[in-house]
C-alpha positions as CSV (number, residue, x, y, z in Angstrom):
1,X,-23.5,-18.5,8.8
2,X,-20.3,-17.9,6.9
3,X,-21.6,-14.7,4.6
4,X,-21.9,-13.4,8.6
5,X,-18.3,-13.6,9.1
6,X,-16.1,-10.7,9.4
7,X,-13.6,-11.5,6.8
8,X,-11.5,-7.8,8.0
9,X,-12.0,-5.9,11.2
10,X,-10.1,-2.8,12.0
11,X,-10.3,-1.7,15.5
12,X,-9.2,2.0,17.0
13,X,-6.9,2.7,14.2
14,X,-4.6,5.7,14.6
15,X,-2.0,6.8,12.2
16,X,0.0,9.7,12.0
17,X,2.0,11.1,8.8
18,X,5.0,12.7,11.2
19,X,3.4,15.1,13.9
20,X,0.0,14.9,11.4
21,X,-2.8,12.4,13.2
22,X,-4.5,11.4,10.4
23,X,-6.8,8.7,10.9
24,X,-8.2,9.0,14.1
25,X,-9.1,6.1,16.4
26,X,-11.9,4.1,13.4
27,X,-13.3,1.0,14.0
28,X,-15.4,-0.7,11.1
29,X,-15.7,-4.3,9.6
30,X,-16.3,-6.1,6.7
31,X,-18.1,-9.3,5.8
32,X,-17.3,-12.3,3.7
33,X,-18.7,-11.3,0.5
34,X,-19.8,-7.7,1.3
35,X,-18.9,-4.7,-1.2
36,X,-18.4,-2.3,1.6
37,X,-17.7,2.0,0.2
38,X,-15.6,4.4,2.3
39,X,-17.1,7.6,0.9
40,X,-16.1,11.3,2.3
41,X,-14.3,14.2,0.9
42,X,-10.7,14.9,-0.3
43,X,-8.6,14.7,2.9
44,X,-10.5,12.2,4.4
45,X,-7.8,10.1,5.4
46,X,-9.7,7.0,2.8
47,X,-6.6,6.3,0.9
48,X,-4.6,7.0,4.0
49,X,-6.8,3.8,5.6
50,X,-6.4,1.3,2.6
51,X,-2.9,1.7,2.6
52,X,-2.7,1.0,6.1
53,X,-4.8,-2.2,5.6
54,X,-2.3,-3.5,2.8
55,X,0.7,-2.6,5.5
56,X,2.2,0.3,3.1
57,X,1.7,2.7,6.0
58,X,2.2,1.6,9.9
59,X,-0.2,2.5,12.3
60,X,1.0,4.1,15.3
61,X,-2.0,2.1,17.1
62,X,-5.1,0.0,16.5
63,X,-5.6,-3.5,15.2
64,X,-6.4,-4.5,11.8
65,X,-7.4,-8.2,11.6
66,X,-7.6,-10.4,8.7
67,X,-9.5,-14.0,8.9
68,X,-8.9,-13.8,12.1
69,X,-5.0,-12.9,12.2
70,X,-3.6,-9.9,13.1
71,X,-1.8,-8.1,10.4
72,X,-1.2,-4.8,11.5
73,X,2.8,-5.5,11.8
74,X,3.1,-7.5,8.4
75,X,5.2,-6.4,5.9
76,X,3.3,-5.5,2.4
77,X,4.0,-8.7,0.3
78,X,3.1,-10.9,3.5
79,X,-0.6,-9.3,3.4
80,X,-0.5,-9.8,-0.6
81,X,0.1,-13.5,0.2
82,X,-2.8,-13.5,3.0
83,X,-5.1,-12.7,0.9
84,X,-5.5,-8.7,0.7
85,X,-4.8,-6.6,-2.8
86,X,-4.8,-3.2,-3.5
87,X,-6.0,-1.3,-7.1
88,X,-4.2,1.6,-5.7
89,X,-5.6,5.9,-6.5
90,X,-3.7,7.1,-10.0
91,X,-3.5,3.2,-11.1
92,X,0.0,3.2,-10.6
93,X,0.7,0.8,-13.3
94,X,4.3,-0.2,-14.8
95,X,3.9,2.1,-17.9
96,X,7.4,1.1,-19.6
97,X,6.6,-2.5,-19.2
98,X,3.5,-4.2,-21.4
99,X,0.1,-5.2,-20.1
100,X,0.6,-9.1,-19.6
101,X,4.0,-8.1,-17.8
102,X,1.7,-6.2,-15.3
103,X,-0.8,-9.0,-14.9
104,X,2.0,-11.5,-14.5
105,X,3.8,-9.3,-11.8
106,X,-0.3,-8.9,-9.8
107,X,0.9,-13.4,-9.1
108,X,4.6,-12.9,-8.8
109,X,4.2,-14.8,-5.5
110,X,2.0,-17.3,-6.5
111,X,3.7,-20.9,-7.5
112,X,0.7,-22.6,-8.6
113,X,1.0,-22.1,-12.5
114,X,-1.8,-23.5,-13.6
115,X,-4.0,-21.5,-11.2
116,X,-2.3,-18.4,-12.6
117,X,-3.3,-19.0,-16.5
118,X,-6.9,-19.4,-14.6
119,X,-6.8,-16.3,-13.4
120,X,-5.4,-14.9,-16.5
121,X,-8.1,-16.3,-18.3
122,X,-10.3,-14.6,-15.8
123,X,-9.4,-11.5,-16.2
124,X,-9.6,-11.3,-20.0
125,X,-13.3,-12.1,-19.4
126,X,-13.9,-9.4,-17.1
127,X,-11.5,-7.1,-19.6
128,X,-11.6,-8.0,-23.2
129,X,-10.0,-5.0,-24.1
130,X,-7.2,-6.4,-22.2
131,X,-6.8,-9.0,-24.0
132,X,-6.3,-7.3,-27.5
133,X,-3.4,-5.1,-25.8
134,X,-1.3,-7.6,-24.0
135,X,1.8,-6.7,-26.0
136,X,1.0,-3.0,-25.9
137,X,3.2,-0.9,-23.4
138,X,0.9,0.1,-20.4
139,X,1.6,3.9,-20.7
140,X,0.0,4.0,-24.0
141,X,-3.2,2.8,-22.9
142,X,-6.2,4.8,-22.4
143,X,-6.9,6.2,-19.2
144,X,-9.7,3.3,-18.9
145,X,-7.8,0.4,-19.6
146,X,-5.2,1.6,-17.4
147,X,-7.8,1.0,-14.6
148,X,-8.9,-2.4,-16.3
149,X,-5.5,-3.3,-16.0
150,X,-4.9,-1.8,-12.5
151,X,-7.7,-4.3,-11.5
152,X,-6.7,-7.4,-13.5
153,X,-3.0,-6.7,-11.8
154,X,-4.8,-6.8,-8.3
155,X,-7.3,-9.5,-9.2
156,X,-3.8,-11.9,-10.2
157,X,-3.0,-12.3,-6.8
158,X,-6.1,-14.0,-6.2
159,X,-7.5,-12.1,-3.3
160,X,-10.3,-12.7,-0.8
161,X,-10.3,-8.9,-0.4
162,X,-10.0,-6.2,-2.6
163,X,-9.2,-2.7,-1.8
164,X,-10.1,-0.8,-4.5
165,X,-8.6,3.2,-4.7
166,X,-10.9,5.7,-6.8
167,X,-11.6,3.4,-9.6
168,X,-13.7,5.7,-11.6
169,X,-11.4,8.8,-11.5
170,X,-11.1,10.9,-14.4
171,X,-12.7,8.3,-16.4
172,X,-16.0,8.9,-19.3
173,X,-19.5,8.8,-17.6
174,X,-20.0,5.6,-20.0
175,X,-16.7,4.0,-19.3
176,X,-17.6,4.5,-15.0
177,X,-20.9,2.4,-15.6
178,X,-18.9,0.0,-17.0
179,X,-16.1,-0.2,-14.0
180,X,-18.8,-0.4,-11.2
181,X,-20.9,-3.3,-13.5
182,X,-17.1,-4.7,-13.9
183,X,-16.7,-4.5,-9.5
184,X,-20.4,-5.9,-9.2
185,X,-19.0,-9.2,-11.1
186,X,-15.8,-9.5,-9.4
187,X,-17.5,-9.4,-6.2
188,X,-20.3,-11.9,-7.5
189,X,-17.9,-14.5,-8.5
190,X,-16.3,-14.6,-4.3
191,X,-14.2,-11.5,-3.9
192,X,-15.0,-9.3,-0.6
193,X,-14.8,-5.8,-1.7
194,X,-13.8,-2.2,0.1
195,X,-14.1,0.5,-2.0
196,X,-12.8,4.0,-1.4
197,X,-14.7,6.2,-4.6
198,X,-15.5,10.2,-5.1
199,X,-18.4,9.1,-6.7
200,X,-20.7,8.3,-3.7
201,X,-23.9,8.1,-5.6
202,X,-22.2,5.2,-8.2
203,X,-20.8,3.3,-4.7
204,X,-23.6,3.8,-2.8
205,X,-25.9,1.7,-5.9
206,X,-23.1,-1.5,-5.8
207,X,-22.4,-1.5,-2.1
208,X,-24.3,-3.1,0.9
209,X,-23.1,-1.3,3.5
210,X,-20.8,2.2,4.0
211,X,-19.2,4.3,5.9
212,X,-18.8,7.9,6.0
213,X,-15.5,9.5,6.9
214,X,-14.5,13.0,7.8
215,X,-11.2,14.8,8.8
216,X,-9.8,11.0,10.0
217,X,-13.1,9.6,11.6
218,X,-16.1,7.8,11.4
219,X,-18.4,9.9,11.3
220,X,-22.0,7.9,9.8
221,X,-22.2,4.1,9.3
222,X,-25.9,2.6,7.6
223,X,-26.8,0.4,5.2
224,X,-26.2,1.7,1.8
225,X,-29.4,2.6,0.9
226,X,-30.0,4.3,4.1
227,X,-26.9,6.6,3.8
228,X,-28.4,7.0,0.1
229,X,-31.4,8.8,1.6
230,X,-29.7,10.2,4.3
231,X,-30.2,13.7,3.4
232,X,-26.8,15.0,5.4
233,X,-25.2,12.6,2.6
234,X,-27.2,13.7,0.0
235,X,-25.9,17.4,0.9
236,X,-22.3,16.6,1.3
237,X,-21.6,14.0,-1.1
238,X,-24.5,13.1,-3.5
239,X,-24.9,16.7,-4.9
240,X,-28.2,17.6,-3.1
């Protein structure tokens, strides 16, 4: 069946910041259409693992395949093209350059234009707000529809996967429901999600499956609800 399909695998992943081993021999998959959480504390190594999958960081071993290719040794923009983008922790948005600029440099690789304007189009109707502040310079938007916009940007590229950094950080309880309700569509209308989040309990209610990550390994893998109930889980990350 093709929802059984593993869309990304990553297999005995190790990578070291200079002498520091940081992720530590993990294995996990995901599935064509899955919204898959990473949950664990600060430290981790959950950021450290998405930004391996979009080839910012090298792993010193391990293989990460993509639809069936091997992309551990592809250059950023090559993994873009595949198929992989990244809402990176902190939004990272252009701040001195305006809202559509931002959007229109999420497809700067694409060359079909009328696919682009499709996708533009999209993304106003996942963020309206968006749309009212195309003109507006990025740093002067709120810290919510800076992580609209972070989204939109990695939603331009028109991914199959989605890594998505934190996406409720330092945002309003009301403007977090809103986020996860936002990542429920997007991943509804086709797109295979992986979502690192400090807010277990939020990723834990969207997700199907997760994985639980401590000091650089794999510690717990279950279905969502399962981990949900777990009452380790519960302990560590869901607040009792």
């Amino acid at each position: 069946m093709e929802e059984d399909r593993k869309i990304l695998e990553i297999e005995d992943l190790n990578v070291y910041y200079g002498a520091i081993h940081a992720i530590k021999g993990i294995s996990f998959y995901i599935k064509k259409g899955e919204i898959v959480t990473l949950i664990g504390a600060n430290g981790a190594g959950k950021t450290t693992t998405l930004n391996t999958i979009s080839g910012l960081l090298k792993p010193r071993s391990g293989k990460i395949i993509f639809d069936g290719k091997r992309i551990d040794k592809f250059l950023p923009h090559k993994i873009v093209d595949l198929g992989i983008s990244q809402a990176p922790e902190g939004r990272k948005i252009f701040a001195n350059l305006s809202a559509l600029e931002n959007l229109e440099l999420g497809a700067y690789a694409r060359k079909d234009k009328e696919g682009v304007k499709n996708d533009l189009e999209k993304v106003f109707q996942l963020f309206p707000r968006l749309k009212e502040r195309l003109k507006q310079n990025a740093g002067t938007l709120s810290g919510g529809e800076q992580q609209m916009l972070s989204m939109g940007r990695a939603l331009m590229s028109s991914p199959k996967v989605m890594l998505l950094d934190e996406p409720s950080l330092g945002l309003a309880p009301m403007l977090v429901k809103s986020i996860f309700s936002t990542i429920l569509e997007i991943n509804q209308k086709g797109t295979t999600i992986l979502l690192v989040e400090q807010n277990a309990h939020m990723a834990l209610q969207i997700a199907q499956r997760g994985y639980v990550m401590e000091t650089g390994r794999i510690v717990l893998e279950d279905s969502a609800k399962n981990l949900a109930n777990n009452q380790q889980v519960k302990e560590a990350y869901l607040g009792g």
